[in-house]
Residue, then its C-alpha position, 0 to 999 in steps of 0.5 A: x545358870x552356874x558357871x561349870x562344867x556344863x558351859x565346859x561341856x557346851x564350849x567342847x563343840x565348838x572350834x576353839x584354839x587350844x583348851x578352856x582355862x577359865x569361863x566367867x560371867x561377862x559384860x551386862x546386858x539384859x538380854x542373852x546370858x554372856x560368859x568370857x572364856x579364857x584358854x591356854x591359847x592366844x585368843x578369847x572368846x565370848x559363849x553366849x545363850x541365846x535368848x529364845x523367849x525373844x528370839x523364835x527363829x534360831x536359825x535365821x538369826x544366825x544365818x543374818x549374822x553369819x552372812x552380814x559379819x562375812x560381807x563385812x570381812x571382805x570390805x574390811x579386807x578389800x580396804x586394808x582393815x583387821x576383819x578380826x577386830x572391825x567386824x565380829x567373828x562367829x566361831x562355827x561348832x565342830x560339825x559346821x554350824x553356828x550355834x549348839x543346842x544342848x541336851x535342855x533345848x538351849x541354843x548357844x553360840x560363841x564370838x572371838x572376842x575383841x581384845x583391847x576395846x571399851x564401850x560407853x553408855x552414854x556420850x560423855x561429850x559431842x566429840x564420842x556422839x559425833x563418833x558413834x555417829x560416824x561409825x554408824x554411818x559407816x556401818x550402814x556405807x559398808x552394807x549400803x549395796x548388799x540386798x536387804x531383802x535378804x535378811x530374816x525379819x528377827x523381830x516380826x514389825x519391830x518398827x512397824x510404827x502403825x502397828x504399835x499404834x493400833x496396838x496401843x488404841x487395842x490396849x486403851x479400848x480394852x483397859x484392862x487394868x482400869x488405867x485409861x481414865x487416869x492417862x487421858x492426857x498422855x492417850x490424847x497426845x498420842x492419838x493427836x499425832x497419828x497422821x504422822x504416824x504412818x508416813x515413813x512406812x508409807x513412803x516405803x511401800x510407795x518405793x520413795x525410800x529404799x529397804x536399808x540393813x538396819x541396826x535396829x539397836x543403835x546406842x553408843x554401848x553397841x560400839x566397840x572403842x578402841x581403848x586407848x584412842x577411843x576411836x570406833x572399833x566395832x559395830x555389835x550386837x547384830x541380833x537385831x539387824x533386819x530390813x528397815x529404814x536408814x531413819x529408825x536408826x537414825x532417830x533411835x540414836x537421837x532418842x536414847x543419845x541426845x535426851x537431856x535426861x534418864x528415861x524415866x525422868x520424873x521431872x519432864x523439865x529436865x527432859x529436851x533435845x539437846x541440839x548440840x549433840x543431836x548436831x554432832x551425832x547427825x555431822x557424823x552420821x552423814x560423813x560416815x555415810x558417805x554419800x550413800x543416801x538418797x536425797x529423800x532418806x536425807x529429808x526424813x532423818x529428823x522425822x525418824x528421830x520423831x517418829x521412833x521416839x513417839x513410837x517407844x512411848x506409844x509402847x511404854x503407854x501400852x505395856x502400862x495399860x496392859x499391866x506392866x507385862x513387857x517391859x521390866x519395872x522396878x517401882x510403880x508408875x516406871x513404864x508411865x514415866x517412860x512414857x511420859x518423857x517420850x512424849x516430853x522429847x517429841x514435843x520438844x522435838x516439834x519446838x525444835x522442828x525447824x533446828x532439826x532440818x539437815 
């Protein structure tokens, strides 16, 4: 989609200060289309279409963010904070509501953008992983008393981790791309570590781990810094912010952040944990907390860091077998290399076991 009059036409709806001077296409990400809006007022904004192919549930969506951002803005007022620089700010439309469907059926939605900030893809040192996992920790301290249960699952069993596990046993038994025989390995390294699979869902429905707000997206590049100081500003890209289990968060940071290689690497012997930023990330992430987990959360942290990163390579395998269907590939045998460093990082993981206890 253009940039032009028809973004114009969308932003009319919306309660902006003063009039549109400039839109431009903005930032990178691969999921919802995203456009800087420049007026002739004090303030920008971001205009972003909603990706509906992945998110059915409009309404529940921004009902999560709406309700969660406004939760925010009072703890950052009651602590002294700027709510309009540490918590995202969603624009309403000029009728009351949080999003806009244009004339195609296309929802979109505006944010206040935070000025003055820059985000990082990877750490480029233990002090900037500490940091995200201060902030992080922080986040999940300041959502630490609001009733989880209450939020829309956006992602139906995003990290239902049995789940992908039978979907990935369905997948092999049907091998529809013929591709099982060829992966034996990779299929008998999985299902070796199945027991593990199921214990931190179990441990929730026993009621030994308590329903969390969860990120459910927990990279550095989510983290707004402060430009000059790079000290976290903002937590972003609430889209995927559901009930779920402090651990997933936990371990999804540690599986992107603290891998010692790209996530296709094809040389499994660059991949490892590194124990240096895995250490920095969990000091920061049990300060920012605050004392708010449970001693058994505490416990179960590591083996989030295992369990997601199993999980994620369980799903690379799957989509492979199923032929590449989910997952954006840009050469053959990508989703197969995913996979594989996954399963490199778990067993890595596993020599480390002991390193790993916090």
């Amino acid at each position: 989609m253009g940039i032009g009059t028809n973004q114009r036409e969308i932003l009319q709806h919306f309660k902006l200060e003063g009039g549109i001077a400039d839109v431009t296409n903005h930032g990178s990400g691969h999921i919802n289309h995203t456009f800087l809006v420049t007026t002739d007022g004090e303030k920008r904004y971001i205009l972003q279409r909603i990706n509906t192919d992945i998110f059915h549930d409009t309404d529940g969506l921004m009902e999560n963010i709406v309700n969660v951002t406004s939760y925010l803005r009072e703890r950052i007022i009651q602590a002294g904070g700027n709510p309009e620089r540490e918590t995202m700010t969603v624009i309403p439309t000029k009728d009351g509501k949080y999003y806009y469907t244009d004339m195609d059926g296309s929802n979109w939605r505006v944010y206040l953008l935070i000025e003055h900030i820059i985000s990082l893809d990877q750490a480029q040192s233990t002090e900037e992983f500490y940091a995200s996992g201060l902030a992080f920790g922080r986040f999940q301290a300041q959502l630490a008393d609001y009733p989880a249960k209450t939020l829309h699952e956006t992602i139906p069993d995003f990290h239902n981790t049995p789940k992908r596990y039978q979907a990935f046993e369905q997948a092999v038994a049907e091998d529809v791309c013929h591709r099982a025989e060829s992966v034996a390995q990779e299929i008998a390294f999985i299902r070796a570590r199945k027991e593990e699979i199921s214990v931190l869902t179990d441990l929730l429905q026993k009621g030994e781990l308590p329903l969390r707000i969860t990120h459910n997206d927990t990279k550095l590049n989510n983290i707004l810094l402060d430009a000059d100081t790079h000290e976290a500003v903002c937590i972003v890209d609430l889209d995927t912010i559901m009930p779920g289990l402090c651990a997933y968060d936990f371990g999804d940071a540690i599986r992107f952040g603290a891998n010692t290689a790209t996530e296709d690497e094809t040389d499994l012997d660059k991949v490892s944990l590194s124990m240096e930023l895995y250490q920095a990330y969990a000091k920061g992430y049990m300060e920012g907390c605050g004392g708010r987990l449970t001693e058994k959360e505490v416990e179960t942290l590591p083996l989030g860091a295992k369990t997601i990163t199993l999980e994620q390579g369980i799903r690379f395998l799957t989509d492979y077998l199923q032929g590449d269907t989910y997952y954006h590939t840009e050469r053959e045998g990508q989703n197969l290399d995913r996979c594989r460093t996954q399963l490199a990082l778990v067993a890595d993981m596993e020599r480390k076991w002991e390193q790993m206890q916090l």
